[in-house]
N, C-alpha and C positions, 0 to 999 in steps of 0.2 A: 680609781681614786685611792690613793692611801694617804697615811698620814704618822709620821713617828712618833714615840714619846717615851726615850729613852727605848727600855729594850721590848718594845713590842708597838704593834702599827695597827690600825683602826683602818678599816680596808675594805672596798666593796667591789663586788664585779656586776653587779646591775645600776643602771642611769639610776642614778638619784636626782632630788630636789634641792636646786641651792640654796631655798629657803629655810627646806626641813634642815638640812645637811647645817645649814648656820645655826639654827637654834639649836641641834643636835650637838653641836660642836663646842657652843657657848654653857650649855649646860655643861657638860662633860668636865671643861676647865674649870667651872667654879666648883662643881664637887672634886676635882685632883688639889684646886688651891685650900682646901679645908685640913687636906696634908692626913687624911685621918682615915681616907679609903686607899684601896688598892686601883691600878687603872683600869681594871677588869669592870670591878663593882660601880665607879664612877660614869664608865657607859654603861651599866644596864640602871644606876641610878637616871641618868641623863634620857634615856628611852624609856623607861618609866617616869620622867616627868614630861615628856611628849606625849604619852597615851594618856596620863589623865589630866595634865595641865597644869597640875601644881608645881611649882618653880621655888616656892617657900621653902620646901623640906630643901634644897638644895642649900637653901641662903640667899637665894634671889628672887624678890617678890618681881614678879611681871604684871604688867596690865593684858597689853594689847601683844598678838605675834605679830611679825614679820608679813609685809604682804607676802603670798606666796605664786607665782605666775601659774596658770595651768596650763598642760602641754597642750597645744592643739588638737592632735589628732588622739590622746588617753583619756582626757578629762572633761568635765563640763566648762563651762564657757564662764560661769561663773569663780571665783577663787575663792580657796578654804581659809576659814581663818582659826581654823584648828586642825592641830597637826597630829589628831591619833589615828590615822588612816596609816596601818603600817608600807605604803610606801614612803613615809617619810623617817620612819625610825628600824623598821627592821632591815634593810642591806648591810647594815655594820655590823662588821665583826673583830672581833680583837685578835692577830696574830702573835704569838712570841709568848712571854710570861710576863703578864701583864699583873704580875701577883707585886 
């Protein structure tokens, strides 16, 4: 999976969650639309409000996540409804100069 934004790409080479991976994603853009971080800092803001849930410091108050499916045969049967298990935020990485 990658993903561009201008000159550098947010990029993973293990399965990810495409639940985490949305709310991963959705954070990211609202801290890049604040215009005030670099795209570096904006994902490690974005997986920092993954691991402790606050979405505020970003500028987006959230209630509830995403349902999130679990895989069959990795997870419980149950779904999480919180997303600081770093399968769901540590696979990204930022390529390029994302300064």
């Amino acid at each position: 999976m990658s993903l561009r934004c201008g000159v550098c790409a947010i990029a993973s080479l293990w399965t990810v969650s495409d639940g985490g991976t949305q709310q991963l994603m959705s954070a990211f853009y609202t801290a890049i639309k604040t215009g005030k971080v670099s795209h570096a800092e904006a994902l490690r803001q974005a997986q920092v409000a993954l691991i402790t849930g606050d979405y505020e410091a970003l500028g987006e108050p959230r209630g509830e996540f995403v349902s999130v499916e679990p895989r069959l045969r990795a997870k419980p049967s149950s779904a999480p409804t919180k997303l600081t298990h770093p399968y769901y935020w540590a696979p990204f990485i930022m390529i390029g100069n994302g300064l």
